[in-house]
N, C-alpha and C positions, 0 to 999 in steps of 0.2 A: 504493500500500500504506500510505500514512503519511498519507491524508488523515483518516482520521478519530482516528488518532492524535495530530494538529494538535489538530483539531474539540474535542476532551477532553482539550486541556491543562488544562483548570482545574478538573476532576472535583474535588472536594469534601465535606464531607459532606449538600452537600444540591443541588439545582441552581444553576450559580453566577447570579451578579447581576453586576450590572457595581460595586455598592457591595461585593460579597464579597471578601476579601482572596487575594489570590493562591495556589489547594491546587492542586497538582497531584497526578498519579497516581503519582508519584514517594512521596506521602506516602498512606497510609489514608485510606479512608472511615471515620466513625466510627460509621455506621450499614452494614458490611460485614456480608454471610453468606454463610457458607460452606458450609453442607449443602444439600444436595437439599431440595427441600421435599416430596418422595415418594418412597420407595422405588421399584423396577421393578413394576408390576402382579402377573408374574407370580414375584417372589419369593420363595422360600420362609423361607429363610434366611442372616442377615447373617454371611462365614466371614472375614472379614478386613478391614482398613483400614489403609490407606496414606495417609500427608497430607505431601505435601511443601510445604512452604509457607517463605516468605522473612521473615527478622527483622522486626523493629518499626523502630521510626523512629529514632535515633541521632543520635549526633555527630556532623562531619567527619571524615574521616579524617584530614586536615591543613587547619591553619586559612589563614587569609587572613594573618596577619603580625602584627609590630608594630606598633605605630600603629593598627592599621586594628579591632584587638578584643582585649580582655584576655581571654586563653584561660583562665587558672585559672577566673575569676570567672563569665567568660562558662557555662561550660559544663561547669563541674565542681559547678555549684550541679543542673543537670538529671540530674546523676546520682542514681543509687539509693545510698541510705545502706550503707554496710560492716555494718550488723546484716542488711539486708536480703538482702543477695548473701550474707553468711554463712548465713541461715535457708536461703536457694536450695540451698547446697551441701550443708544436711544432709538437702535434698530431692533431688538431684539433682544428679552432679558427673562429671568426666572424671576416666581412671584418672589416679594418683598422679605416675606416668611422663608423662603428657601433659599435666599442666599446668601447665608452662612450655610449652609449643607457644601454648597459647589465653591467655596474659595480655594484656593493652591494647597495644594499638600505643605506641610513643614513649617519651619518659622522665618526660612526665609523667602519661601512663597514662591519659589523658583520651578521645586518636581514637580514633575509632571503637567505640565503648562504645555500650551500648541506654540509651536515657535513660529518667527513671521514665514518661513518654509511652510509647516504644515499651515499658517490661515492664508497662505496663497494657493497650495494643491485645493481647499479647499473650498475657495473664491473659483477655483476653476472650476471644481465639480459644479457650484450652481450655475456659473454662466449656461456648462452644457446642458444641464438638467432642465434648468426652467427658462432662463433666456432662451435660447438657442433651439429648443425642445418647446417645451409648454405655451411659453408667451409666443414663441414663432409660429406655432399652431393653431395661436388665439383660444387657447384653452384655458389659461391663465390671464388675469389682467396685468396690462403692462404696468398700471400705475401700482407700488405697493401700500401706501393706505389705503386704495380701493379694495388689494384684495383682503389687506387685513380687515377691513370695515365689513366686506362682504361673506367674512369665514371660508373664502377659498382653500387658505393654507394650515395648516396643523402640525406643530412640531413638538416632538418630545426626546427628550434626550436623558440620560444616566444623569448621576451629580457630578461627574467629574468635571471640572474647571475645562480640560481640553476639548469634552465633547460638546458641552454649553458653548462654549467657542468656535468650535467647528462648524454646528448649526448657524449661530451667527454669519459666520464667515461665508455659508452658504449659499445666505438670503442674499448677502454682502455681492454675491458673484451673480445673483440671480435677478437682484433689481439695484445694478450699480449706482443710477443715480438720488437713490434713497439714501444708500450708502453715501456718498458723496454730499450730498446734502443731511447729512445724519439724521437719517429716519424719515421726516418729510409728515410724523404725525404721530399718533397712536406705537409706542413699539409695541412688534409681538410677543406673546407673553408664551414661552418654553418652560412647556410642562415636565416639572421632575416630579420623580413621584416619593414619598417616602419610603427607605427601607423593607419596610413589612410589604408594601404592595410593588416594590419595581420587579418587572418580568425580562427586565433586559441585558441581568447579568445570567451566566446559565443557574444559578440557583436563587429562584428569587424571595426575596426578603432572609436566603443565607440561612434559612429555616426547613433545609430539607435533610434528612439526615443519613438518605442513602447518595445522595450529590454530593453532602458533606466529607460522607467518608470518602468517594470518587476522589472529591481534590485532595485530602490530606495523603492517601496511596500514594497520589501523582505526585507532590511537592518531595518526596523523600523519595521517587524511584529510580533516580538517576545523579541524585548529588552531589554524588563520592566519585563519577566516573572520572570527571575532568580535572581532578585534584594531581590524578597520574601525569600529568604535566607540569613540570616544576615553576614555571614561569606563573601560570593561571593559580599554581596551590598558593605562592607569595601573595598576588595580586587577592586571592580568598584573604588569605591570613590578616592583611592591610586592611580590607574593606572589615572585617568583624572587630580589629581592633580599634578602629574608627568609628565603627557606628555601636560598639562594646554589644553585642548580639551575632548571633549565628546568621554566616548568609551562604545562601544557594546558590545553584546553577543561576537561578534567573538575575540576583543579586549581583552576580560578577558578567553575566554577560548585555544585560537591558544596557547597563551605560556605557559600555562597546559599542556596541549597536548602534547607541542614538549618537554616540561620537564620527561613526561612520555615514551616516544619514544625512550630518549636517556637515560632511568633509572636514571633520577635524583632526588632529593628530591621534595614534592612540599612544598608552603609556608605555616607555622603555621599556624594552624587550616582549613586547604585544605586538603577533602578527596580524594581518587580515585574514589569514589561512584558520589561525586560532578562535578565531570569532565564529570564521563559519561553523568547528567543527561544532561548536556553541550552539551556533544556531540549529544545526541538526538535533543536537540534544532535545533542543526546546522543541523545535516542530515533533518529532517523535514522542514527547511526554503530551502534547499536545492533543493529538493523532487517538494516540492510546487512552487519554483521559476520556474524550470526548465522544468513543466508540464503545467503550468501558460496557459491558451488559452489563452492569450495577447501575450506570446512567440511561438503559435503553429504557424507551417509553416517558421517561420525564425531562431529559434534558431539553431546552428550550420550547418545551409544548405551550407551557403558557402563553409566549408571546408570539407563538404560530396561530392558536385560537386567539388572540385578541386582532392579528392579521386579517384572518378568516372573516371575521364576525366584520369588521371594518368594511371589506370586501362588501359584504350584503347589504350597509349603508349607502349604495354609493349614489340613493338617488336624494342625497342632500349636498348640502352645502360645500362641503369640502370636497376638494378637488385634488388636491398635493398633501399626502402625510409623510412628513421629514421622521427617522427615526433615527437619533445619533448617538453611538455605542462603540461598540471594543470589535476587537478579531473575534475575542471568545463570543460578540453579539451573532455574529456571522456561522460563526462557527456550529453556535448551540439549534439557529434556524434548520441549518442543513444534519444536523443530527436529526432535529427532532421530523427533517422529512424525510429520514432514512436513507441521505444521499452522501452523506460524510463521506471522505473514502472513496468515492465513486464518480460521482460528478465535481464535489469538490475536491482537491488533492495535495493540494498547497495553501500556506499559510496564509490569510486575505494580508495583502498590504495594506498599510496605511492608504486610505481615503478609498478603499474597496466599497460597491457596494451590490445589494441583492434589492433589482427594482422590481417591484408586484404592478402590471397592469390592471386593470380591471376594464372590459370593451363590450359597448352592445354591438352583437355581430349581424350582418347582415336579416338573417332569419328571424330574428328578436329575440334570439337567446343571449347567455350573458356568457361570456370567456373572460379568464385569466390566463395570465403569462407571466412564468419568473425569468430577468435578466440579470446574469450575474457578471458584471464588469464587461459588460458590451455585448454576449453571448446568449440567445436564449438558451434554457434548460425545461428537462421534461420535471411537472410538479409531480406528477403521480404516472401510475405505469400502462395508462389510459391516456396522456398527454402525446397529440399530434409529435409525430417525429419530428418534419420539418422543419418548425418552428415552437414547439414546445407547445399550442394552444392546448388550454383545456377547460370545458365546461366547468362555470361554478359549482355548477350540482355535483360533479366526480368531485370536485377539488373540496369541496366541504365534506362530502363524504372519505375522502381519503384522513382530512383530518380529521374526522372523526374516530376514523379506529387507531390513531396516532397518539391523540390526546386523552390522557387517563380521565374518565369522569368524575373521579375524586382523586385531587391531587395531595391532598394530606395525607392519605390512607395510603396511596403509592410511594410516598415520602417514606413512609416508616420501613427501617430496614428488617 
């Protein structure tokens, strides 16, 4: 399952070379798309859009240490200017109550932040998505207080600071000149939801206790491999006596990664070759967590039925549902459609996304279609080859024997 997600560690934005510096799929292509390049033949017309898609490129979440990299300097300079997160907010912001839940991680409010890299990948995704796409189809209004006034658009995103920003940065890319004129009215108000009810991490509200165990397997099932490396065991030893706590695989390799991302140096005696084997690590715990028959049946179904159910709204108001999340968002989707593994096969890069059509077709019946970073895919094992079309009715029915009907009682191990 993981051989060609080996094969395409070094996806890029162009094909790599062996002179290319080390991109993984960890980070964007910068030549990404994400629409369909053709509607369904027999289409009639476009009744809804759904785009979950994963943040842009970022900071660490915790750095590598003393010694080893000046954290202010290092990566407080790739941050977005305080005018510009301000303009953000009067474009688009979380209710009043819930922004303390989404502020920066840590005290010095640095980790895990979108850096202006990731709020320009994704200033791109909206240009494509809704300029270029939606408002070009006049599906969408061009003006963005009309369509905020109107309920055309709907976004919800995690608490994290980079995804709340991302969504931003999206609207940002999709009605520039609101952006420009910050806001131009009303901002849109990005619905987080509290812990007990978000569906958009794979275990939601963190209260499920066969998911629980899944991740705690996962976080110990390859920790110790890369330690066999004397360079990577130092740089381990550094980062725990720095942050005086036990760190992982992911501890020692996320701010690799995001050094490489944003073309930075990495630390003396750190290859790029050491990064990747990192990276495989992580994609394989990934892979395995995420397939895990402990996780079959509940991973990401929640937020598959709440998709679903959306779907059969679509003869209201909303028009564009933004949902902005993680890889593990992406990831848990395609679990929970039983295509992990299969259709998907690699790790979503940053600013990835899984777009759900919703179309009345010719006949009067209703079709969806899922796009996954520019590709149609089949939703169920009744979906048109071609182009992946498949009746609401199969596609509600398919999640129906996907999604547990009591998700507490499925919960318990």
């Amino acid at each position: 399952m993981f051989a060609r997600a080996r094969a395409l560690a070094l996806t890029g934005a162009a094909a790599a070379t062996a002179t290319m510096p080390l991109v993984s799929h960890a980070r964007a292509r910068d030549d990404a798309r994400r629409v369909a390049r053709a509607p369904p033949h027999d289409a009639r017309e476009l009744l809804l859009v759904q785009a979950v898609f994963r943040h842009g490129d970022r900071t660490p979440i915790a750095g590598l240490g003393a010694g080893l990299e000046d954290l202010e300097e290092t990566w407080r300079r790739l941050l977005p200017s305080a005018a510009d997160e301000e303009r953000l907010r009067r474009l688009a912001r979380v209710r009043s109550e819930m922004e303390a839940t989404c502020v920066p991680r840590g005290a010095g409010g640095w980790e895990g932040r979108l850096t202006t890299r990731g709020a320009t990948q994704m200033r791109a995704f909206g240009r494509e998505i809704i300029r270029e796409w939606l408002i070009a189809q006049e599906f969408l209004s061009n003006d963005f207080a009309r369509a905020v006034a109107k309920g055309e658009v709907k976004v919800r995103s995690t608490a994290a600071s980079r995804c709340v920003a991302s969504a931003a940065n999206a609207l940002a890319g999709g009605w520039p000149d609101a952006w420009e004129n910050g806001g131009g009215g009303s901002p849109l108000i990005i619905e987080v939801r509290e812990k007990e009810r978000e569906t958009m991490f794979p275990k939601p509200g963190s209260a499920c206790d066969r998911l629980s165990e899944v991740f705690r397997g996962a976080m110990a099932s390859n920790d110790e491999k890369f330690t066999h490396d004397e360079t990577l065991a130092r740089l381990r030893e550094s980062i725990e006596t720095a942050r005086e706590k036990k760190a992982g695989l992911l501890e020692v390799w996320d701010p690799l990664q995001c050094r490489i991302n944003h073309d930075l140096p990495l630390p003396r005696g750190v290859t790029k070759d050491q990064v990747r084997s990192l990276l495989t690590m992580m994609e394989d715990r990934h892979f395995a967590t995420f397939t895990s028959p402990l996780a079959n049946g509940i991973m990401g179904t929640q937020l598959l039925r709440e998709i679903c159910e959306e779907m059969g709204e679509h003869g209201g108001k909303v028009k564009l549902s933004l949902y902005a999340g993680h890889d593990s968002t992406i990831m848990a989707l395609f679990s929970a459609l039983g295509t992990l593994g299969s259709t998907l096969t690699t790790w979503p890069p940053t600013g990835s996304s899984l777009i759900f059509e919703t179309w009345r077709m010719k006949d009067g019946s209703v079709g969806v279609r899922a796009v996954y970073n520019g590709e149609p895919m089949a939703l169920t094992p009744k979906s048109r080859e071609r182009d992946g079309l498949t009746s609401y009715a199969d596609f509600k029915a398919y999640v129906k024997t996907r999604v547990p009907e009591d998700y507490v009682a499925a919960c318990k191990l």
